[in-house]
C-alpha positions as CSV (number, residue, x, y, z in Angstrom):
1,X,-8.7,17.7,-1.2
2,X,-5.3,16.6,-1.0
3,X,-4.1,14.3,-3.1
4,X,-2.1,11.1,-1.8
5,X,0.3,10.9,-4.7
6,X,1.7,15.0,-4.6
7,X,4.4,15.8,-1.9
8,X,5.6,19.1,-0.9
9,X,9.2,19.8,-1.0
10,X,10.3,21.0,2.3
11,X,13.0,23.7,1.0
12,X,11.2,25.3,-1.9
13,X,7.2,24.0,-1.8
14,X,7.5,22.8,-4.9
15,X,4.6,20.2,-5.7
16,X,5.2,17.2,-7.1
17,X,5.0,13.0,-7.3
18,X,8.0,10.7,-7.6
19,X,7.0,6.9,-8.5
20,X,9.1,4.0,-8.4
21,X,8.9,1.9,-12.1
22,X,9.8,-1.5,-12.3
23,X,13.9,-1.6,-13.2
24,X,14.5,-1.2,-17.0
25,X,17.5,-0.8,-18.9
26,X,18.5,2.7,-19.6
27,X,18.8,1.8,-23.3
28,X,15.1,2.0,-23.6
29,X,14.9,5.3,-21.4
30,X,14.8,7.5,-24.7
31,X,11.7,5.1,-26.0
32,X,10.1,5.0,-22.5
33,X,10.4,8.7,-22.5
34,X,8.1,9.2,-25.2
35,X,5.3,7.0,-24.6
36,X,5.0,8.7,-21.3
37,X,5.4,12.6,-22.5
38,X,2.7,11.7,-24.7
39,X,0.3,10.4,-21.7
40,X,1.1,13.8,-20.3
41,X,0.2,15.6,-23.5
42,X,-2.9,13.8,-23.4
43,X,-3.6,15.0,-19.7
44,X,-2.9,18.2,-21.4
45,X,-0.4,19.1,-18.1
46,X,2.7,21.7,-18.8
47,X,4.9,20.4,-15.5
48,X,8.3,19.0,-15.5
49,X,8.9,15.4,-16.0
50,X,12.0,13.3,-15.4
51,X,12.7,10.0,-15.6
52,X,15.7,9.5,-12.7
53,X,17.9,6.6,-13.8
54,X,20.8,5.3,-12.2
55,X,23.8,4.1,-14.4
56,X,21.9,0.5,-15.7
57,X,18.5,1.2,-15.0
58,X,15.4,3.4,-15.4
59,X,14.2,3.8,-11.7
60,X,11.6,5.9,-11.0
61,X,9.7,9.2,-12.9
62,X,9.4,12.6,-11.5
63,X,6.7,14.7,-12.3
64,X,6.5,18.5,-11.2
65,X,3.6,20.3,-11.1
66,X,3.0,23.3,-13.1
67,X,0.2,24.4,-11.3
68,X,-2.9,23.5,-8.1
69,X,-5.1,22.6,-11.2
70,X,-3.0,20.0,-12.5
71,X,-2.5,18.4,-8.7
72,X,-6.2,17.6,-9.2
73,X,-5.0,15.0,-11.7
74,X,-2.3,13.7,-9.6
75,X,-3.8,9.9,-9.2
76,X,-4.7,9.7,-13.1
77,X,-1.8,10.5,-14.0
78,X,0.7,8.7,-12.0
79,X,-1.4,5.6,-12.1
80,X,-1.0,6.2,-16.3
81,X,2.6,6.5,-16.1
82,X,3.2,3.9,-13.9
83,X,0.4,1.5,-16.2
84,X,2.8,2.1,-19.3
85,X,6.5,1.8,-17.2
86,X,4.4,-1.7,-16.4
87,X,3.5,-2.8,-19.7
88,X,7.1,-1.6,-21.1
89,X,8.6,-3.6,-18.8
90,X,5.9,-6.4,-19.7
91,X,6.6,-6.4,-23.5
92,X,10.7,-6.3,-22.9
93,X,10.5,-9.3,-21.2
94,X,8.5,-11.1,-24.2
95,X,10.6,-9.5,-26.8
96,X,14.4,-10.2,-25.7
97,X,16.3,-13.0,-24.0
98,X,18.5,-10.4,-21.4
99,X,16.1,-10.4,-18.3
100,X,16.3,-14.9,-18.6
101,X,18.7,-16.4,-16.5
102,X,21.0,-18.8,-18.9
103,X,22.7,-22.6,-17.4
């Protein structure tokens, strides 16, 4: 069974998923990084993983697949990852006044 989340790149038939994240600052990219290697860890998967950022913001994670076994796992796992880039982007917006808009 295929699963919805994994694509196929076309030049190389590499497997992997690519995720959008809600926009966060690249100053907490290091900090974000972290809480979502150690989700992997806990999958126990050995793949690649990037977060892709653009010059202000965190924008989406890539996750490469190290092998068919760990495609099995696809949904868990980006549904994880994309739970904790949520609740990140949840708790920044409690903890500090830079997302408010100021009169």
């Amino acid at each position: 069974m295929k699963n919805n989340y994994v694509k196929t790149c076309s030049c190389c038939g590499t497997q992997f998923s690519r995720f959008n994240t809600p926009l966060i600052n690249v100053s907490y990219k290091e900090e974000l990084e972290g809480l979502m290697e150690e989700q992997i860890k806990e999958f126990d998967m050995k793949g690649n993983f990037e977060l892709l950022c653009t010059d202000k913001n965190v924008t989406a994670f890539y996750y490469e697949y190290a092998n068919a076994a760990e495609e099995m796992y696809s949904n868990d796992l980006c549904d994880s990852l994309y739970d904790i880039a949520c609740d990140f982007y949840e708790g920044r917006l409690t903890e500090i006044d830079d997302y408010a808009f100021e009169d």
